[in-house]
Structure formats: structure tokens, C-alpha cells
C-alpha positions as protocol buffer text, in pm:
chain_id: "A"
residue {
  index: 1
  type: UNK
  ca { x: 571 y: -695 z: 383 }
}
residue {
  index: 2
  type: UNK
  ca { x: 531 y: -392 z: 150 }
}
residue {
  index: 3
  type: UNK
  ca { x: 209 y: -307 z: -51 }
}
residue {
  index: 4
  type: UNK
  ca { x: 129 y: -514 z: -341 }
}
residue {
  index: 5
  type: UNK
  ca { x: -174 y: -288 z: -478 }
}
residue {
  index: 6
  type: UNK
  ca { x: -209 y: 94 z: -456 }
}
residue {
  index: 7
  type: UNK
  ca { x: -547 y: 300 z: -487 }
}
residue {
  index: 8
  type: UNK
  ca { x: -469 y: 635 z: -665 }
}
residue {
  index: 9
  type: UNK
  ca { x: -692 y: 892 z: -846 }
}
residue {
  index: 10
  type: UNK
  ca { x: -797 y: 634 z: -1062 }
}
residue {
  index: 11
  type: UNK
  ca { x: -993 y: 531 z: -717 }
}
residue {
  index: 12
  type: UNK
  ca { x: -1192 y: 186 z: -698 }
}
residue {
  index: 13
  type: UNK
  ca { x: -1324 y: -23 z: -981 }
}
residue {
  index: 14
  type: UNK
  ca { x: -1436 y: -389 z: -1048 }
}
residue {
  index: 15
  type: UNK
  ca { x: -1162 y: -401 z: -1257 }
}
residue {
  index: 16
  type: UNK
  ca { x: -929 y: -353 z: -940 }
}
residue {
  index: 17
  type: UNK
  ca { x: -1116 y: -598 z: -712 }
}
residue {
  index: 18
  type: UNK
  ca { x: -1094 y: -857 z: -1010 }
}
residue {
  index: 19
  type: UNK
  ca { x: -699 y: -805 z: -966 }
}
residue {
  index: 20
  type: UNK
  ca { x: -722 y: -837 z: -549 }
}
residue {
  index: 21
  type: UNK
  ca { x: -914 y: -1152 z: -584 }
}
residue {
  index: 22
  type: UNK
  ca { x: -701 y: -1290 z: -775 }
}
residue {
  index: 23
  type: UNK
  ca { x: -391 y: -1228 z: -611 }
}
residue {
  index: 24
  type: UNK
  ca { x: -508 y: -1286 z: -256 }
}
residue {
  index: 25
  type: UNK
  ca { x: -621 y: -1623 z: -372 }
}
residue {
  index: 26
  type: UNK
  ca { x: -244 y: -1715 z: -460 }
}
residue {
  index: 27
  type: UNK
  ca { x: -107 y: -1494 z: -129 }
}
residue {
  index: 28
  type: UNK
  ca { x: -365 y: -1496 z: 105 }
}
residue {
  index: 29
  type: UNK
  ca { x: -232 y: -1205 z: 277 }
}
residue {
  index: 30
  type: UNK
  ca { x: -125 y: -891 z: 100 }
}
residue {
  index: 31
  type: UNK
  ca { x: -142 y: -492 z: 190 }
}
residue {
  index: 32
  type: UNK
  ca { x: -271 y: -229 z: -44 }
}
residue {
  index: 33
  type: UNK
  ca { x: -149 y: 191 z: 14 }
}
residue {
  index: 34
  type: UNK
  ca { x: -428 y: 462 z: -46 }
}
residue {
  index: 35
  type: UNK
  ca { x: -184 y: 713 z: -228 }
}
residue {
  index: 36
  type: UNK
  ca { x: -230 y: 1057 z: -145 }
}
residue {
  index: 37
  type: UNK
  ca { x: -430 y: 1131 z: -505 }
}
residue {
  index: 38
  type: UNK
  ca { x: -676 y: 928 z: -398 }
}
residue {
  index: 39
  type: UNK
  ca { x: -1027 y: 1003 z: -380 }
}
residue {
  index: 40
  type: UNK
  ca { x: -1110 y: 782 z: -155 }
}
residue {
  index: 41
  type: UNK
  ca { x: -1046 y: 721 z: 209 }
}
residue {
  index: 42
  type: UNK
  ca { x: -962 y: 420 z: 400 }
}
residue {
  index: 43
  type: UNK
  ca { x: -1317 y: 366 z: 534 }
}
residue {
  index: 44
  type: UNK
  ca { x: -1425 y: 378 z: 202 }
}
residue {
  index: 45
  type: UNK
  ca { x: -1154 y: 143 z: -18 }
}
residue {
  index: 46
  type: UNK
  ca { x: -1295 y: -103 z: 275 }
}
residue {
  index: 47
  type: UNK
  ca { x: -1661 y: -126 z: 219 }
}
residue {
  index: 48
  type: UNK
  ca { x: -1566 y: -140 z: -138 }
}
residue {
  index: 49
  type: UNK
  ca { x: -1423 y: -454 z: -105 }
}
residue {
  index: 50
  type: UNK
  ca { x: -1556 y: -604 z: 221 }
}
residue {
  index: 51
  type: UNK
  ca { x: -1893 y: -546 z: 17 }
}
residue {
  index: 52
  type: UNK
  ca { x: -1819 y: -699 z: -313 }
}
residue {
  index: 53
  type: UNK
  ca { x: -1569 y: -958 z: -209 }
}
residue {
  index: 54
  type: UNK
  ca { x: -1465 y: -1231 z: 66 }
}
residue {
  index: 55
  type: UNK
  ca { x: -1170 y: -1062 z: 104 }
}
residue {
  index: 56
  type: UNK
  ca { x: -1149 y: -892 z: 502 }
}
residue {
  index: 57
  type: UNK
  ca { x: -980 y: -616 z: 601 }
}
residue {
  index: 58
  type: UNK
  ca { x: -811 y: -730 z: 902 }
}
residue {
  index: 59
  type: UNK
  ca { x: -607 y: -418 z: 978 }
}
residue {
  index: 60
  type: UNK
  ca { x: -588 y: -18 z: 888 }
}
residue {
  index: 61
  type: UNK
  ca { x: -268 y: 105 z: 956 }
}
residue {
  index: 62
  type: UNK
  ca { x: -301 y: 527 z: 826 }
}
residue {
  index: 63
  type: UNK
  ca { x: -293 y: 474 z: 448 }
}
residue {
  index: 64
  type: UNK
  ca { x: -199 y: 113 z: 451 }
}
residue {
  index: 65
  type: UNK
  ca { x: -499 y: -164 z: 428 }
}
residue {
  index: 66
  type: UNK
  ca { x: -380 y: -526 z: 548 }
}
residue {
  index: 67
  type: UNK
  ca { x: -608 y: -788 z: 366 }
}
residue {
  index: 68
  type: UNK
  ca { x: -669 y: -1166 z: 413 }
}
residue {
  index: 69
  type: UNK
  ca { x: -884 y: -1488 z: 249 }
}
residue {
  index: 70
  type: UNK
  ca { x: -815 y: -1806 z: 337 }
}
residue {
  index: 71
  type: UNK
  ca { x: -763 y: -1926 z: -43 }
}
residue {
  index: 72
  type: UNK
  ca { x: -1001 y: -2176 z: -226 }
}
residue {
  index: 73
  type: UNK
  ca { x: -734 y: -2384 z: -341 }
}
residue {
  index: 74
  type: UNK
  ca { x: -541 y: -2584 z: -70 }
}
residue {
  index: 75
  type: UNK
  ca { x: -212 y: -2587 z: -256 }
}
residue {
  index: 76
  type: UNK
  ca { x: -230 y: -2192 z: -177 }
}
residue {
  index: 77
  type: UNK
  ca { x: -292 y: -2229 z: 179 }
}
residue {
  index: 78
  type: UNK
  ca { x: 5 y: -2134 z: 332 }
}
residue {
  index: 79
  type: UNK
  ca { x: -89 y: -1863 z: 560 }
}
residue {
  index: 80
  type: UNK
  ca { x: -429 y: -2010 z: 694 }
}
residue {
  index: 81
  type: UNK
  ca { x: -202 y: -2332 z: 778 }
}
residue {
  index: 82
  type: UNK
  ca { x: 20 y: -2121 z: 1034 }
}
residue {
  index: 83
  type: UNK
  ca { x: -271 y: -1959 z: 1174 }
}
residue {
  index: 84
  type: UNK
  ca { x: -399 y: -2302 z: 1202 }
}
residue {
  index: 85
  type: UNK
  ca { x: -106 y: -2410 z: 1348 }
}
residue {
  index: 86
  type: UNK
  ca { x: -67 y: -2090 z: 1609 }
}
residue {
  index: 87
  type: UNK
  ca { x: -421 y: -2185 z: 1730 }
}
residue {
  index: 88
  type: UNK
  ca { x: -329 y: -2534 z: 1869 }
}
């Protein structure tokens, strides 16, 4: 899986969580790269949006930011129902 959203010198925003919530609603499971322009670090970029969101950060990997939320709308859940399934 490669990164679907980067956070560059631009930094964080609501703007930019707007555009995370939305996507991770259709995907569920995405990972975001802290470019090295950034202003921010990793422990940073995740109280941002652990803070202002439902979105988790479920793993850190040096500049790369896995993210999950089960999504509201069942027709989306693709993910959650394999987890669901692993868990049996």
C-alpha cells in the first residue's frame, strides 16, 4: 500500500483533515508520508488528527503514518469486515 496523503511545509490544516475524513470513510485504511519539508513531526501530525477526528493512528513506521476508521456507511466496510472475519 503506498501513501495516499503527504504532509509537507504546508504542514496541518482543517482543510487537510476534511480531505482524510473523507477518504478514509470510502478506504478505511490508508497511509499518509511526513515529507522531509515538513514542519511537523510524526508525534505531532498524530495528535492533530487523533484530536480532531475518529480517525486512529494504528501504526508509525519513520515518516509513514498508517490510519484506520471503521467507515459509517456499511457499503464501505470492507476492511472492518476482514478484521471481523480474522477475529472469529
Amino acid at each position: 500500500m503506498r501513501p495516499l496523503f503527504q504532509v509537507g511545509k504546508d504542514g496541518l490544516s482543517q482543510a487537510w483533515l476534511d480531505q482524510i475524513n473523507e477518504a478514509i470513510e470510502k478506504r478505511e485504511l490508508f497511509k499518509i508520508n511526513l515529507l522531509q519539508n515538513t514542519m511537523v513531526d510524526e508525534d505531532e501530525v498524530i495528535e492533530f488528527i487523533e484530536n480532531n477526528s475518529r480517525v486512529t493512528v494504528v501504526q508509525k513506521i519513520g515518516h509513514v503514518l498508517v490510519l484506520y476508521k471503521q467507515a459509517d456507511n456499511k457499503d464501505n466496510r470492507d476492511i472492518s469486515w476482514k478484521v471481523r472475519d480474522l477475529a472469529k
